[in-house]
MIGUDO-215859 format. One record per residue (C-alpha): x, z, y. Coordinates in steps of 0.2 Angstrom, whole numbers, padded with zeros to 4 digits, always signed. Each point is the difference from the previous one (the first is absolute). Example, Ala and Ser with C-alpha at 12.3 -4.5 7.8 and 13.67 -1.06 7.14 Angstrom:
<drenlos>
+0062+0039-0022;+0006-0003+0017;
</drenlos>
This chain:
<drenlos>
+0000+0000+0000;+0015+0003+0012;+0004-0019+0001;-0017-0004+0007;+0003+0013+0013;+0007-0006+0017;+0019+0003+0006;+0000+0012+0015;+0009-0014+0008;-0014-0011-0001;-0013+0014+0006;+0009+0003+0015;+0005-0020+0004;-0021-0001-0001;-0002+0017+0011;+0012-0007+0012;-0009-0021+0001;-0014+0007+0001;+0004+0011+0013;+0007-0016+0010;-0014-0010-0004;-0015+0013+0006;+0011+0000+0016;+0002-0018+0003;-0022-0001-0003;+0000+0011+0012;+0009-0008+0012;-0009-0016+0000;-0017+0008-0001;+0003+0010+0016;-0010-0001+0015;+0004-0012+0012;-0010+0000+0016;+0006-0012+0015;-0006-0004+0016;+0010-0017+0008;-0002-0007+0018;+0005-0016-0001;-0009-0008+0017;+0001+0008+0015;-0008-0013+0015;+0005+0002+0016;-0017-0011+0007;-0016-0004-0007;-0016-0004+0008;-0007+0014-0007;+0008+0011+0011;+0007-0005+0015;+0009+0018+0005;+0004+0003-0020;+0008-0005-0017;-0007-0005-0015;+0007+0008-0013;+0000-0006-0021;+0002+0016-0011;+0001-0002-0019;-0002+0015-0012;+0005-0002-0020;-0003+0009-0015;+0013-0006-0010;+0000+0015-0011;-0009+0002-0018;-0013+0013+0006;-0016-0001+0012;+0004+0009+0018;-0014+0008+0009;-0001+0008+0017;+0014-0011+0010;+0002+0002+0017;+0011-0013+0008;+0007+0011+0018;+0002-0008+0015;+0009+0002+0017;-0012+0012+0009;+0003-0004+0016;-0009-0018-0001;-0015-0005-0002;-0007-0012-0017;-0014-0009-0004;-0001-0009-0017;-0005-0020+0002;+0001-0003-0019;+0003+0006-0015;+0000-0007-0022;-0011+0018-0002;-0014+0003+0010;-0004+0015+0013;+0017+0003+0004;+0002+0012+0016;+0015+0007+0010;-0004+0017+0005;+0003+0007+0020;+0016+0006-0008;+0006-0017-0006;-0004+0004-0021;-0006-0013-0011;-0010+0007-0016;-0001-0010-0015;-0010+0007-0012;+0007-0008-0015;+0013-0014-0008;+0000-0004-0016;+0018-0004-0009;+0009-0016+0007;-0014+0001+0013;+0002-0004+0017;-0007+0000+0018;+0004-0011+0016;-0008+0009+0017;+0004-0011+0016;-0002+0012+0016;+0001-0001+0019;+0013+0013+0008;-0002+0006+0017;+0005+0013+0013;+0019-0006-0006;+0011-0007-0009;-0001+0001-0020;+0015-0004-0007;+0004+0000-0018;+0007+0020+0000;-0020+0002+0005;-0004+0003-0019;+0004+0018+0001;-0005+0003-0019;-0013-0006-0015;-0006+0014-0014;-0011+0002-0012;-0009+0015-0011;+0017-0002-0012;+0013-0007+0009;+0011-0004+0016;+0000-0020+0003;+0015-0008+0006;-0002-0013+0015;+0009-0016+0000;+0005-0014+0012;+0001-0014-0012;-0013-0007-0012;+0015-0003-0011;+0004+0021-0002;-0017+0005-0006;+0003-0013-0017;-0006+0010-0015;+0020+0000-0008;+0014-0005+0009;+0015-0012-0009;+0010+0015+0004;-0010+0013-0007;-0002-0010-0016;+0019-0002-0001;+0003+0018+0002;-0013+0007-0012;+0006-0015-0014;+0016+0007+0003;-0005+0018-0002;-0008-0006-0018;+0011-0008-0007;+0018+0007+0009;-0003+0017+0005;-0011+0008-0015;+0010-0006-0015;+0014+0011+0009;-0013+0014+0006;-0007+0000-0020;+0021+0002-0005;+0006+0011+0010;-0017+0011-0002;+0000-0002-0018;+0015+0003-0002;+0000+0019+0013;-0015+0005-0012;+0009-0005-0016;+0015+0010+0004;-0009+0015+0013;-0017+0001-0008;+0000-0006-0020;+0013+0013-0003;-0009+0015+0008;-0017-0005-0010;+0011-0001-0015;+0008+0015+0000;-0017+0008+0002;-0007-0008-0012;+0015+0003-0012;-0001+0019+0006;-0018+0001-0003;+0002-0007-0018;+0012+0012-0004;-0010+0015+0003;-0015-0006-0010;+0012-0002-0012;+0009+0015+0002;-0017+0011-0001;-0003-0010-0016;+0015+0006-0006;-0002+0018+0004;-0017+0001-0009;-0015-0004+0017;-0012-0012-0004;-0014-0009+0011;+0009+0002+0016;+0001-0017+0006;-0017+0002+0012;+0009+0012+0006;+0016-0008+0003;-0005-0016+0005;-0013+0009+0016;+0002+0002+0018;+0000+0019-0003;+0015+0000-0011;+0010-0010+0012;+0002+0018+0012;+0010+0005-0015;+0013-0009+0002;+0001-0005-0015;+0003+0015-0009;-0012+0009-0014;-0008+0015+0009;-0001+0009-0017;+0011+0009-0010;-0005+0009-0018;+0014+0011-0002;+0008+0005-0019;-0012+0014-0005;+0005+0019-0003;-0008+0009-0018;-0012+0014+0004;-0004+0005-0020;-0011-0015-0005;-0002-0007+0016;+0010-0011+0010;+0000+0003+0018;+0006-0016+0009;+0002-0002+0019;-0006-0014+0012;+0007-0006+0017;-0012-0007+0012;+0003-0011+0015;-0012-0008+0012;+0011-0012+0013;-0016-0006+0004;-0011-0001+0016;-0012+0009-0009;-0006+0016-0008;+0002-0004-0019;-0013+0008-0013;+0009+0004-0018;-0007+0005-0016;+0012+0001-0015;-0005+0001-0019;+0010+0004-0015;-0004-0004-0018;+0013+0001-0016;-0004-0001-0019;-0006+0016-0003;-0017+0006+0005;-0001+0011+0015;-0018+0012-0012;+0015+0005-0011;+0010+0008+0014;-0015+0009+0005;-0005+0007-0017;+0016+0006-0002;+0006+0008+0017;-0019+0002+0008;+0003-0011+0016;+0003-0019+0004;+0016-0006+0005;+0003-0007+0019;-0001-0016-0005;-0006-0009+0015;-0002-0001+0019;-0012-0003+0008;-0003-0009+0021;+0012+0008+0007;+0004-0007+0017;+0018-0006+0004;+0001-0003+0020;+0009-0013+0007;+0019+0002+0000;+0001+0014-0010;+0007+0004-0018;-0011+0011-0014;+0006+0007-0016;-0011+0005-0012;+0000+0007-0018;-0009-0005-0016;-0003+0006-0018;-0003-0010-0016;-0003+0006-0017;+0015-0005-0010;+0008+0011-0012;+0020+0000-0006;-0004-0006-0018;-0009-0015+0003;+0009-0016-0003;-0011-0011+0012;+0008+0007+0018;-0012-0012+0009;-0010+0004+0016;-0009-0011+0011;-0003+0005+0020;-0015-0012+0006;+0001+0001+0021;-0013-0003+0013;+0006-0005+0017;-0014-0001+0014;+0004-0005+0019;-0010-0005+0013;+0001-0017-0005;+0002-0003-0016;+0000+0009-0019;+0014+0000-0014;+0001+0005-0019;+0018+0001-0006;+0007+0005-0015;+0013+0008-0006;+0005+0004-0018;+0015+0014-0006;+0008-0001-0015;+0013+0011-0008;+0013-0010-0009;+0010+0015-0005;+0001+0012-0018;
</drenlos>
C-alpha cells in the first residue's frame, strides 16, 4: 500500500502550484474599475462660456460594481448632455452616481463644465461599494491585460515557481520532514515501549489532544509491590500535566478470588480506588491491595484505569507479572 502513497515531495510541489495558481486567479479576477477622460473641448455650441467634457467609466473586472460615484471638481458647475445609461445626474457637489455596471460593462457621459476650467486632474476620484477605481488618461491604459502584465505573470509561471516550489520544497524537506519524523518515530516508540512493559489500549489516549500536555511521557507509574501476608500492596504515581482537573478510578483483579480473602481474614482487601480527583499540575500517589498469596504460581494482576477530564474519557490498561521464583 505504501507505493500507492504520494512522496512528500510531490505533496508539497502540489501545495506550493497550487498556491501559485489560486494567486495568479486572483490576480486576473480582481476588480478593475476606471474612469478615462479622453475629450476635453475647449468650444461647443452647447455652451458658449464652458467645456464639454467626454468621461468614460469601465468595469473591466470579473464581478458586478454597485453604488459608484464618479467625483468631480467641486468648484464647477456640470450638467450632463448625454449619456449610453439613462437618468444620469451630477449632483451640486460635482458626484456622478451609477447605480450599477455589470462585468466588462461600460458607460460614456458627455458634460458641459462651467464656472472654470476642467482640466483632466478634475477627476478627483471613482469608487464603488467594494473598491477604489483608478482614473486613466488614455483609452489604451484601462485594456483588460496589458502585453506587460501578461509577460510578467508568464514569467512568474513558468520561471519563478519552479524555483519558489525548489527551494520551498526543499526548506520543508530538510526543516519540517525531519521534525514530524522524529515525532512520529518518538511517538512510536512509546506505544511500543508501554507494550513492552505490560499497558494495553492506550493508543486513544496517546494519540489525543490531552495527551500532548504530557509531553510525551506516561503519567503513570505502577511501582514493584511490597508483601503484606497474602496481599500485595503496590503503589501508584499519578500525574496530571494537563489544563484540567483529572478524575481517576483504579481497579485491581489477580487469579485468585477476592470472597476467599474475606472468609479467611473477615475483611476485603484495598483493591481499588475510586474518583479521586487529581488537580491540574499536581502529582498523587496512591496505594492498592490485591489478593495474591506467596504459593501461587500464576503472579498475574491486572489494574483496569479510568481517566476522566473535562473533555474527554480513557480506559487504559495495565498488566504486572512476576517473572521471578
Amino acid at each position: 500500500m505504501q507505493d500507492y502513497l504520494p512522496s512528500v515531495d510531490f505533496l508539497i510541489g502540489g501545495v506550493v502550484v497550487g498556491l501559485i495558481l489560486a494567486g495568479v486567479s486572483a490576480y486576473f479576477k480582481r476588480r478593475k474599475l476606471y474612469i478615462i477622460v479622453p475629450k476635453l473641448f475647449s468650444h461647443s455650441e452647447l455652451s458658449s462660456s464652458g467645456q464639454v467634457i467626454e468621461l468614460n467609466v469601465r468595469n473591466k473586472g470579473a464581478r458586478t460594481e454597485e453604488d459608484i460615484r464618479v467625483a468631480l471638481n467641486p468648484k464647477l458647475s456640470y450638467e450632463v448632455i448625454a449619456s449610453t445609461l439613462p437618468g444620469l445626474t451630477v449632483s451640486h457637489g460635482g458626484v456622478i452616481h451609477i447605480q450599477r455596471l455589470s462585468k466588462s460593462e461600460e458607460v460614456s457621459i458627455v458634460l458641459t463644465a462651467e464656472q472654470g476650467e476642467f482640466l483632466q486632474d478634475s477627476v478627483l476620484s471613482i469608487s464603488s461599494k467594494e473598491t477604489k477605481g483608478e482614473i486613466k488618461k488614455k483609452t489604451q491604459d484601462a485594456e483588460d491585460t496589458t502585453a506587460l502584465e501578461a509577460a510578467i505573470v508568464l514569467g512568474f509561471v513558468f520561471l519563478f515557481m519552479p524555483a519558489v516550489g525548489y527551494f520551498g520544497g526543499n526548506i520543508i524537506m530538510e526543516e519540517v520532514v525531519p521534525k514530524m519524523n522524529t515525532e512520529v518515530e518518538r511517538h512510536q516508540a512509546l506505544k511500543a515501549s508501554l507494550s513492552d512493559s505490560g499497558w494495553d489500549d492506550f493508543n486513544r489516549f496517546v494519540d489525543s489532544d490531552t495527551f500532548t500536555s504530557f509531553g510525551g511521557e506516561w503519567p503513570f507509574n505502577v511501582s514493584f509491590p511490597t508483601r503484606n501476608g497474602e496481599l500485595l500492596v503496590f503503589s501508584i504515581t499519578f500525574k496530571n500535566k494537563t489544563d484540567q482537573v483529572m478524575e481517576v478510578s483504579v481497579y485491581t483483579r489477580s487469579v485468585f478470588d477476592d470472597k476467599d480473602f474475606y472468609r479467611k481474614n473477615g475483611y476485603w482487601p484495598d483493591d481499588s480506588v475510586s474518583s479521586f480527583l487529581i488537580p491540574s499540575g499536581a502529582e498523587v500517589q496512591k496505594s492498592i491491595e490485591t489478593y495474591l498469596p506467596y504459593e501461587s504460581e500464576n503472579k498475574v494482576v491486572r489494574f483496569d484505569f479510568s481517566i476522566e477530564t473535562e473533555s474527554n474519557a480513557f480506559n487504559p490498561s495495565y498488566t504486572w507479572v512476576f517473572k521471578g521464583e
